[in-house]
N, C-alpha and C positions, 0 to 999 in steps of 0.2 A: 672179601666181598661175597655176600650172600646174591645170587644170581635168580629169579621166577622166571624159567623158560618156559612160556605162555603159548601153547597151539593146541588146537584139539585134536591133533591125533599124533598118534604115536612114533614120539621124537625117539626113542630106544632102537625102533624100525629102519631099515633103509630102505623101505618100499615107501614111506611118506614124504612126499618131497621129491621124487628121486631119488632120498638119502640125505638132501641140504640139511634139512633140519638136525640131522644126525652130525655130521659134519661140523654146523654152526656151534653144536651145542657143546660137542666135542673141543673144539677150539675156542670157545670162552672158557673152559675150565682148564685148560692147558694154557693157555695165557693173563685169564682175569680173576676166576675166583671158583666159588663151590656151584653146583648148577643145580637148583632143586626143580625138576619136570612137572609143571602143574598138571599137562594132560597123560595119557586121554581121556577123553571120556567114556562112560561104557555105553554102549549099545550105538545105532545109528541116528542122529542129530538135524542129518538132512533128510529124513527118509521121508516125510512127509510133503519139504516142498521138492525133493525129487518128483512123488506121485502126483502132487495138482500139477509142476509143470508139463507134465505127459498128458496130461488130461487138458490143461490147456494147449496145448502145441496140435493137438486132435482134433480141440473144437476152435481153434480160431490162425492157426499155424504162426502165432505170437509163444516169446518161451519167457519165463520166469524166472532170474537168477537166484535158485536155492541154495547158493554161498553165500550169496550179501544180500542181507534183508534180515530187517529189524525184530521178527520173529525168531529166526536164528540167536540173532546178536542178545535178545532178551536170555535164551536156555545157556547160552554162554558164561554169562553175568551172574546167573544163578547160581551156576557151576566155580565157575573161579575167584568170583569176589568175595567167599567166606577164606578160601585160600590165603587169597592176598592179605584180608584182613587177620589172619589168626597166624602167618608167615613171618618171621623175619626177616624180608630182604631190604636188599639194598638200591637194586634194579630191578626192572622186570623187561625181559626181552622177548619181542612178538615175533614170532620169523611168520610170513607171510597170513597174518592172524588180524586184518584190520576188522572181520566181523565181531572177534574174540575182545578185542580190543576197544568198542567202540563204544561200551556202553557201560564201561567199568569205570569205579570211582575208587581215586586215590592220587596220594599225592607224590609216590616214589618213583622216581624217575622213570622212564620208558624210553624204552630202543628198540623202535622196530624196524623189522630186515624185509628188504621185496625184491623182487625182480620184472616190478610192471606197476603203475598206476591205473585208476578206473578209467581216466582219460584212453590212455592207449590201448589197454584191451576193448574198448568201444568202437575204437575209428581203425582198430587193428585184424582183432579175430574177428571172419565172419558169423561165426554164430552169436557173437552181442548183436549185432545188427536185428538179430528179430525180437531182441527183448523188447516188452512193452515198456509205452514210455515213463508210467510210474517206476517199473524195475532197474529202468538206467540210472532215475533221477535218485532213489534209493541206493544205489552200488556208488552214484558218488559224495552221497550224504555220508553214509557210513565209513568211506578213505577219509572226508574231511574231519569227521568225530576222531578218527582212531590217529589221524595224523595231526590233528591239534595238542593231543596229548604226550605229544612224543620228544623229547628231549634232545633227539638226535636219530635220525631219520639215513639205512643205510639203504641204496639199492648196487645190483651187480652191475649196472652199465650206465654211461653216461646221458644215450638213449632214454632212461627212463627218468634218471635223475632232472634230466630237464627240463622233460615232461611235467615232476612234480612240482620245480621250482616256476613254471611256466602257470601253472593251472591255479597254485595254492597260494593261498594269502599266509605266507610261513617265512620264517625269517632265512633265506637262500644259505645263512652258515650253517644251519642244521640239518643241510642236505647235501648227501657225501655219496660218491660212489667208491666202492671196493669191487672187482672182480669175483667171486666164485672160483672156489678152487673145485679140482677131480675130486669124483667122490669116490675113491679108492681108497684102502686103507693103506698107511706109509710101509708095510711089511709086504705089499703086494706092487709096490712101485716098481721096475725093475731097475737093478743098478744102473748107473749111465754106460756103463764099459758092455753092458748087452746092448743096448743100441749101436754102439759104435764099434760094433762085432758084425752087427746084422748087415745080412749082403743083399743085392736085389736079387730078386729071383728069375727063372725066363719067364715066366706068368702074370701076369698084374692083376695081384687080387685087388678087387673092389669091396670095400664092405659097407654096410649100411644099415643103423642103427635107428628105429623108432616103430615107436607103439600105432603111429598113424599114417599108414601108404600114401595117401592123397595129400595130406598135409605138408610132408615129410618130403616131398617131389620125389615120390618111389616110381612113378613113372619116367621121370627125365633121369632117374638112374638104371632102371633097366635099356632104354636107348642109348644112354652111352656107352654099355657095355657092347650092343650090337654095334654099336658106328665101333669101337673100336677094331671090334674079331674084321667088320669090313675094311680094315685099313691095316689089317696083317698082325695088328698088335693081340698076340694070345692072353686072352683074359676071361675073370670068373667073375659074377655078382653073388656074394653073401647077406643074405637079409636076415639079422632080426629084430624081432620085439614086434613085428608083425606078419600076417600069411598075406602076399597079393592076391587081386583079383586072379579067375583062371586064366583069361587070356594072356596073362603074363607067366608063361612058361618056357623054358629053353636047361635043354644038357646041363649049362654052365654057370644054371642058378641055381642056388643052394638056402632054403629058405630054416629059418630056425626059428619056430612061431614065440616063446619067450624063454626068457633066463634069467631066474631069482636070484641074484646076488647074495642072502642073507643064504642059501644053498653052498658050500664049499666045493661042492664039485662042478654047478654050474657057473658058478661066480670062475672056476679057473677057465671055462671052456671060451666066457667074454674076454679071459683076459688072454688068452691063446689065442682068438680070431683076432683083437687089437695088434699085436705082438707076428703076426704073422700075416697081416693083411699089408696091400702098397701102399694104399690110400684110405682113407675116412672120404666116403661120397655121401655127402645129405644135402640137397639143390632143395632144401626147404625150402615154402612160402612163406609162413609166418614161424618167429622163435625170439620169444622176449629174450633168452640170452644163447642158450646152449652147453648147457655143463656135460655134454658128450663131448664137444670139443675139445676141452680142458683132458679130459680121459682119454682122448685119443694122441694129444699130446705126450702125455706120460708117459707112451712107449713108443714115443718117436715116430708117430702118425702123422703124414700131413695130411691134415683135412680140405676137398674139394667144398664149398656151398657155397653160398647164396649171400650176398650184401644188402640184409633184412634186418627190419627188428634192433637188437643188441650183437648180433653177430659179431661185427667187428670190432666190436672192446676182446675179443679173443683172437680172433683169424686175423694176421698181418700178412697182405699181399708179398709173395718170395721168402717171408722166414717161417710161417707156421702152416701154410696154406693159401689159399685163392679165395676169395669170397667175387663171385660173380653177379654181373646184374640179374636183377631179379626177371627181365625179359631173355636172358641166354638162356639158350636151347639147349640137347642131346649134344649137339654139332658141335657146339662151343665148350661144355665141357672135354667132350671128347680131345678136341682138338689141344688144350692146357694138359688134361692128362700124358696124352702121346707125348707132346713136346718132350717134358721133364722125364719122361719115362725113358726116353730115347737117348737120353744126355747122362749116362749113368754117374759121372761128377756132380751134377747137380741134381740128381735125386739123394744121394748121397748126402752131398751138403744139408739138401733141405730136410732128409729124415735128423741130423745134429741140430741144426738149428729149432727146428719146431720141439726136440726135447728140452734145448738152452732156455728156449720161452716160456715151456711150461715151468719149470723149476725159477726162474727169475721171478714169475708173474701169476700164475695158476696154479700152484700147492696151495691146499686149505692154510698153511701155517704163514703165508702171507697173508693172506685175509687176516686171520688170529691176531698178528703183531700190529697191524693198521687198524684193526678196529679195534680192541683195546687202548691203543692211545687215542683213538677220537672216542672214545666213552668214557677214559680216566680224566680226558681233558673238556668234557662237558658238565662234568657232576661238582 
């Protein structure tokens, strides 16, 4: 099989995506066929409705989605359609690319991959909420073009999958969910016999991973860490991928403002803080699925967050993690943290089991084997 993996930006990257695209791509060509990368493109493609929407958000505090909108999806079409058309494939697979997709003509199968429909990013993330109302009505014109065309329709959580089967006039078999695997490379995994080495420590590192403080509930992690030092249990907060605000400082935070993966030396330093931290703490608000979690997995992290979004198609309450209501406080994590912490058999337990889960459920190479047969068995 001749494979058009279709996004405009740079699937060879692990900074696009997170890395999925890298990953996805990676694993169709290890399970289904030859993968030839249409993108990227060169130069910047949104640069333009990035600047009117700053310019409108100035003069009328309404924003413009310069991802999805027909302007976009025309310079797309331009770009990939002579591809498709002069290409030999067999399939063409869109990983999160419904603008890229929308406006292209052809008639060889299509498989596109999400983790969110225009529905739920509307009624979900608050910044849709100020898009104007043409810009919404356009963001779900554009999912319905690009998901009409699509032969088999993957997303990572059930969450959204129902969303699409809920919203779209589309036949419900062509809509599937597969989890997202870690986007680690398999030489970087650690063997399972290091986790089942690893001891607790007297410390309870915390860590905590994301590019957005506010989003990410970096506040209700820094208070957990203070409720715990108040209740005896010696503990440290480790942040990165972003700087807190100043008020948030203390001894026993440790902030790492980011860490480039495609980097060898800092890609080992994420996989050291994982590897050596107690817990994965993210009390996020919104998170269409969280392919941290699945990485925190991998080295036998259990992860503390939030029962949002797609969360729990990964976090299973006592064997991977806690996913708590999205009204629990400092108090309340704190207080699941101390428990297990306190119970050195079942922190134990739970650091085995949350590795059993990821390798059951969360390596890319599941995904691989499950969506190659729902694509061999739709063409």
């Amino acid at each position: 099989m001749n494979i058009g993996f279709l996004t405009s930006g740079d699937t060879k990257n692990k900074r696009a995506w997170s890395g999925t695209s890298y990953y996805i791509a990676k694993q169709l060509e290890k399970h289904f066929g030859n993968v030839i990368h249409l993108g990227p493109m060169k130069g910047n493609p949104m640069l333009i409705g990035k600047v009117g929407n700053k310019i409108l958000e100035k003069l009328t505090t309404k924003r413009y989605n310069f991802v999805h909108n027909f302007s976009l999806a025309r310079k797309y079409a331009k770009f990939f359609q002579p591809k498709i058309d002069n290409g030999n494939f067999d399939i063409i697979v869109g990983a999160a690319s419904s603008t890229e997709l929308s406006l292209l003509k052809t008639d060889i199968p299509i498989i596109s991959i999400n983790d969110l429909t225009s529905h739920l990013a509307q009624e979900y993330y608050p910044e849709y909420s100020k898009l104007t109302s043409n810009s919404k009505r356009v963001h779900h014109k554009i999912e319905q073009l690009s998901l009409a065309k699509s032969k088999l329709i993957l997303y990572s959580s059930e969450w959204a999958a129902n969303s699409a089967r809920e919203h779209y006039k589309l036949p419900k078999s062509i809509i599937e969910s597969i989890p997202f695997g870690a986007n680690i490379d398999d030489e970087d995994i650690p063997d399972f016999s290091i986790i089942q080495q690893k001891k607790q420590s007297k410390v309870c590192n915390l860590l905590f991973v994301g590019v957005d403080w506010e989003r990410k509930g970096g506040r209700i992690a820094y208070e957990t860490m203070l409720r715990l030092l108040s209740h005896s249990v010696e503990s440290t907060l480790t942040v990165c991928g972003c700087i807190p605000p100043p008020e948030f400082n203390h001894p026993n935070l440790r902030v790492i403002p980011f860490l480039n993966k495609n980097i060898p030396a800092e890609k080992k330093i994420l996989a050291d803080l994982f590897l050596s931290s107690s817990f994965f703490l993210l009390p996020t608000r919104q998170e269409a699925y969280g392919i941290v979690f699945c990485e925190a997995g991998a080295y036998g992290l259990p992860s503390i967050t939030t029962n949002t979004g797609g969360v729990t198609e990964i976090i299973r309450d006592s064997v991977n993690g806690y996913a708590l209501d999205i009204l629990a406080d400092a108090k309340d994590y704190a207080s699941i943290i101390e428990k297990i912490w306190k119970n050195n058999e079942e922190y134990q337990n739970l650091t085995l089991s949350t590795r059993e889960l990821f390798e059951q459920k969360y390596h890319w190479d599941v995904w691989g084997l499950r969506a190659s047969k729902l694509i061999e068995a739709c063409l």
